[in-house]
N, C-alpha and C positions, 0 to 999 in steps of 0.2 A: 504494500500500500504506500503512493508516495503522496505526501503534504504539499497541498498548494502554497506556496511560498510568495510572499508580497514582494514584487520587485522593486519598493521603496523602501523598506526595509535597509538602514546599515547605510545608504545611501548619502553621501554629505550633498551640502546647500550648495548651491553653486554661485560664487562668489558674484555672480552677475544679476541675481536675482535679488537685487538691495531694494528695499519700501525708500522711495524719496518722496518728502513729503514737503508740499512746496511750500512755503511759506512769504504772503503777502506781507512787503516792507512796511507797508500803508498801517494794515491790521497794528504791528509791531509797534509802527511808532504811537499810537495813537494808546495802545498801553501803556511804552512807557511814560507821555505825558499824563497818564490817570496814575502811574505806581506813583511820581513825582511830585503830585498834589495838582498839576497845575488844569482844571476841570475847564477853565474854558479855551483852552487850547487842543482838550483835548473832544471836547463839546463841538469846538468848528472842524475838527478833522474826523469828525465823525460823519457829521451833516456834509461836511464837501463828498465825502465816499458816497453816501446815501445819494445824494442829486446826481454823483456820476452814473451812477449804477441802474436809477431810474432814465437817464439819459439814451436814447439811443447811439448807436454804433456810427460810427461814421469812418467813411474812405475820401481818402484825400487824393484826388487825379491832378496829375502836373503836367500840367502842357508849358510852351514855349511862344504860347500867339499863334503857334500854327496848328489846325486841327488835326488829328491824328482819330481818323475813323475806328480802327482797330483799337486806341485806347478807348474813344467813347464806347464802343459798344462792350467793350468787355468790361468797364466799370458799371454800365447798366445789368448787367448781367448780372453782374454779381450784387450790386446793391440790391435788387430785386428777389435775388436767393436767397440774401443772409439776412433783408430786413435794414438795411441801412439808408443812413442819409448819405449826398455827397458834398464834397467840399470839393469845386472845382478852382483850381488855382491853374494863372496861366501867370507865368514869370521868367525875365528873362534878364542879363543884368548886359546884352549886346549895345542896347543904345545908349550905355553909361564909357562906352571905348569912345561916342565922339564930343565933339565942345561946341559950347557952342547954339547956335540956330539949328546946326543940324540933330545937336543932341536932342532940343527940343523938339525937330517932325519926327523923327525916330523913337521918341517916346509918346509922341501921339499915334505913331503908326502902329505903334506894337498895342498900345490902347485898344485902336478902332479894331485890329485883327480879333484879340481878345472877347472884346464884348461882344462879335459875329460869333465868336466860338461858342461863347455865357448863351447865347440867346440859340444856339442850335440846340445844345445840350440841353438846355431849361428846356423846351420842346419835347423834344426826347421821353424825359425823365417824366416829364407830368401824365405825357399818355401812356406810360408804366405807371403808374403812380408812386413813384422816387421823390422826394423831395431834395432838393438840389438849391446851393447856393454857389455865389461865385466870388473869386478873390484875387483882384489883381493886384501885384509888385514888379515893381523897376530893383533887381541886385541879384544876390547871387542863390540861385537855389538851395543850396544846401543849409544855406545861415536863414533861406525862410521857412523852408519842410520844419527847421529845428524849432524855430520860433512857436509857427502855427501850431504845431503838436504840443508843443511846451502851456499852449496859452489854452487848447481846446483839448481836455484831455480824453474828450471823448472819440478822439480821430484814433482809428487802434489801423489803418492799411493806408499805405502809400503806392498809390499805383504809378508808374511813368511810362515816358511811350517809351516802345522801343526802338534801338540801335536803327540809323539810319541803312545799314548794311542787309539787315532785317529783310525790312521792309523793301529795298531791290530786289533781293534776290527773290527767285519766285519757289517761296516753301508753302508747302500745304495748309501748316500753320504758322504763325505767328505769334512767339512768346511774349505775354506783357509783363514787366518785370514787377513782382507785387512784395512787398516790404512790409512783416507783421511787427507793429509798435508795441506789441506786449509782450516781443520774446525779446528784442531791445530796444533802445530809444537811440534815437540820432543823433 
């Protein structure tokens, strides 16, 4: 007669099988301004959580003044999927290289391109029913992606268009390069 034998049995843990358990900064600090005494510091970082968290989601598209059909449509997509607002931003910091009178039609021009863009998109998004707002700046994208996310902390995706190279050559698809604000910030 032979004994059915548990093959887990005697078995060690395999080191890769670790419980990581995440832990929110926010949560964290907002204890230790209660361990500290200080209740109404810890009062408004309670209530700021609370209003984000009732806050809807929001993606942030970065265009250049020029529209990029492939970004619009695949931020509607997805704002549409996951339930999001968008924040379209079109920023460019090109018409800040001249001086001058020219710097001025060059930043009206990148203006006038923009707001054809805000008012395509705005279109767009409402016969999905998306709600969409728009954001234009004159500098350098990276120091406003930082800003805007910093200021709106409800912006958790950055979408950009993609690589001009992309978009020549002729691929079946086209990657839109998508940036999650909660696994880091900018």
């Amino acid at each position: 007669m032979t004994l059915w034998r548990n093959p887990f049995w005697g078995r060690k843990k395999n080191p890769k099988e670790v419980q990581v358990e995440k832990v929110n900064k926010r949560k964290a600090a907002e204890f230790g301004e209660m361990a500290a005494g200080n209740m109404r510091a810890a009062t408004e970082s309670i209530a700021q959580v609370m209003e984000e968290q009732n806050m809807a989601t929001k993606i942030l598209a970065v265009q250049d003044g020029t529209s990029s059909s492939v970004l619009v449509d695949y931020v509607l997509k997805m704002a549409h999927r996951l339930d999001c607002e968008i924040v379209a931003l079109d920023v460019s910091d090109e018409p800040l290289q001249y001086a001058g009178e020219r710097k001025k039609r060059e930043i009206n021009r990148f203006y006038e391109r923009a707001k054809i863009n805000a008012e395509n998109l705005k279109l767009k998004a409402e016969a999905m029913g998306v709600v969409c707002r728009h954001v234009i700046r004159v500098g350098n994208q990276e120091e406003t992606i930082k800003a805007l996310s910093e200021r709106d902390k409800c912006i958790r995706y950055v979408l950009t268009k993609p690589a001009e190279e992309q978009l020549n050559a002729e691929q079946k698809s086209v990657r839109v390069p998508v940036f999650d604000l909660s696994c880091s910030r900018l």
